[in-house]
N, C-alpha and C positions, 0 to 999 in steps of 0.2 A: 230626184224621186227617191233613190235610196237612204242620201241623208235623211230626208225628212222622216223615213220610214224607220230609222235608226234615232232619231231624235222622239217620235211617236213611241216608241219600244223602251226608250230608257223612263218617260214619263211615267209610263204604265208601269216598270218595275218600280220606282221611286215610291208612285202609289201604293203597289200592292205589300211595300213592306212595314206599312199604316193598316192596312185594312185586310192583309191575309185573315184567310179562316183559321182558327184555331182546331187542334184535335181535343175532343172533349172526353176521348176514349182512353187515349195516353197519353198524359197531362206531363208526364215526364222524360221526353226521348231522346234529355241527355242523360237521363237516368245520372241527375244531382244529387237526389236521395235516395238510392236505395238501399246504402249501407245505414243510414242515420235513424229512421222513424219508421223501417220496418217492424213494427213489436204487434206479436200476437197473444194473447194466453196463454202459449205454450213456452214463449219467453220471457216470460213474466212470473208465471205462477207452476207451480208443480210439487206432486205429494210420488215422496219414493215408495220403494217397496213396502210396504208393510205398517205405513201412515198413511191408509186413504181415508178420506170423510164418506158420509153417505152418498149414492151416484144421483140422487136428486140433486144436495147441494153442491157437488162438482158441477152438473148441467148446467143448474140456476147460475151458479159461479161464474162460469163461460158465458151464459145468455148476455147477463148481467154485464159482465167485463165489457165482451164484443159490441152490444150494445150503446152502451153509455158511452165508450170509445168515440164509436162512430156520430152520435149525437152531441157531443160534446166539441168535437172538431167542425160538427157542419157548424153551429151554434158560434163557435169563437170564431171561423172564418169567413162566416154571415155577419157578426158583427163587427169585427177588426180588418176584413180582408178586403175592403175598399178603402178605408184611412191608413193601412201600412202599404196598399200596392201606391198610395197618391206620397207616402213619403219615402218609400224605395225609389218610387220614378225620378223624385224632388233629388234623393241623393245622388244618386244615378247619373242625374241630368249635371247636378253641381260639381261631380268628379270629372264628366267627359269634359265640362267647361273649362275647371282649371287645367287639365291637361290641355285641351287645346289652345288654348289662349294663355296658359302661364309657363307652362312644365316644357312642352315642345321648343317655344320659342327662346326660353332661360336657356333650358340645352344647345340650341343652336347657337345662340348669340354667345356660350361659354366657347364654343368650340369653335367659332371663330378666331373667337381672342385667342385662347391657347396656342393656333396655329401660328398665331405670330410668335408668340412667346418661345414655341418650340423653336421655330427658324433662329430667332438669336439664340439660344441657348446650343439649339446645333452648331451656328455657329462660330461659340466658342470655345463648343469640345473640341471640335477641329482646329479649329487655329490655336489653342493652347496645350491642351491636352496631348489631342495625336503625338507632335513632335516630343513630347516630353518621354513617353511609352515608348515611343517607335529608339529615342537615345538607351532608353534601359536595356528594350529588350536586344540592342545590340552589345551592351555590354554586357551582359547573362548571357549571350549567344557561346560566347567560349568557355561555358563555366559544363564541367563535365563532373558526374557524381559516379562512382564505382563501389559498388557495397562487395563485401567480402564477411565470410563466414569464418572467426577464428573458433577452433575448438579447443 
């Protein structure tokens, strides 16, 4: 009974990570862009001290900016934002592929092979090397250095 109950539970998560609701309210909750396309008219446009234009056309100005911003974005993402979400998904999908089916399995079959390569090459640090080092370092063993300060 509990398997089943646990095999029923993983279905349903499976599903719902197809068909979750989306937030339509904060479209960004890993906040990916907040530092990139935050731009308002106040970071864009500004008159200093003592260059202002008329307060009409500063208003208009800002309407105008704020405006057009916003209808310009709904407009490009009304018309591009279904054919790039269908070729982000296409790339998306063609990355996860070769890593799982190319990338993972290259790495694993390299690291295989290396293991062995490691093994002989270990050894024949040890059987050539070691003894060679281990004869020097005993004859440097009695080698003594004494520095002295002549004035």
């Amino acid at each position: 009974m509990a398997e089943e109950r646990t095999e029923l539970e993983e279905r349903i998560i499976i599903k719902d990570q197809h068909t979750k609701e989306i937030d339509l309210v904060n479209r960004d909750p890993k906040r990916i862009n907040e530092d990139v396309v935050k731009v308002d008219f106040e970071d864009v446009i500004a008159e200093p001290v003592g260059t202002y234009s008329f307060d009409g056309v500063w208003k208009t100005s800002y309407t105008t900016f704020t405006v057009s911003k916003y209808w310009c974005y709904r407009l490009l993402s009304a018309i591009l934002g279904i054919p790039l979400a269908v070729i982000w998904g296409f790339l998306f999908a063609l990355i996860s592929f070769c890593h799982i089916w190319a990338v993972v399995p290259c790495i694993k079959s390299y690291l295989i092979e290396i293991q062995c390569v490691s093994r002989i090459y270990s050894l024949c640090i040890h059987t050539f090397c070691d003894p060679l080092f281990e004869a020097l370092s005993k004859i440097c063993s009695n080698v003594r250095v004494a520095l002295r300060k002549e004035t």
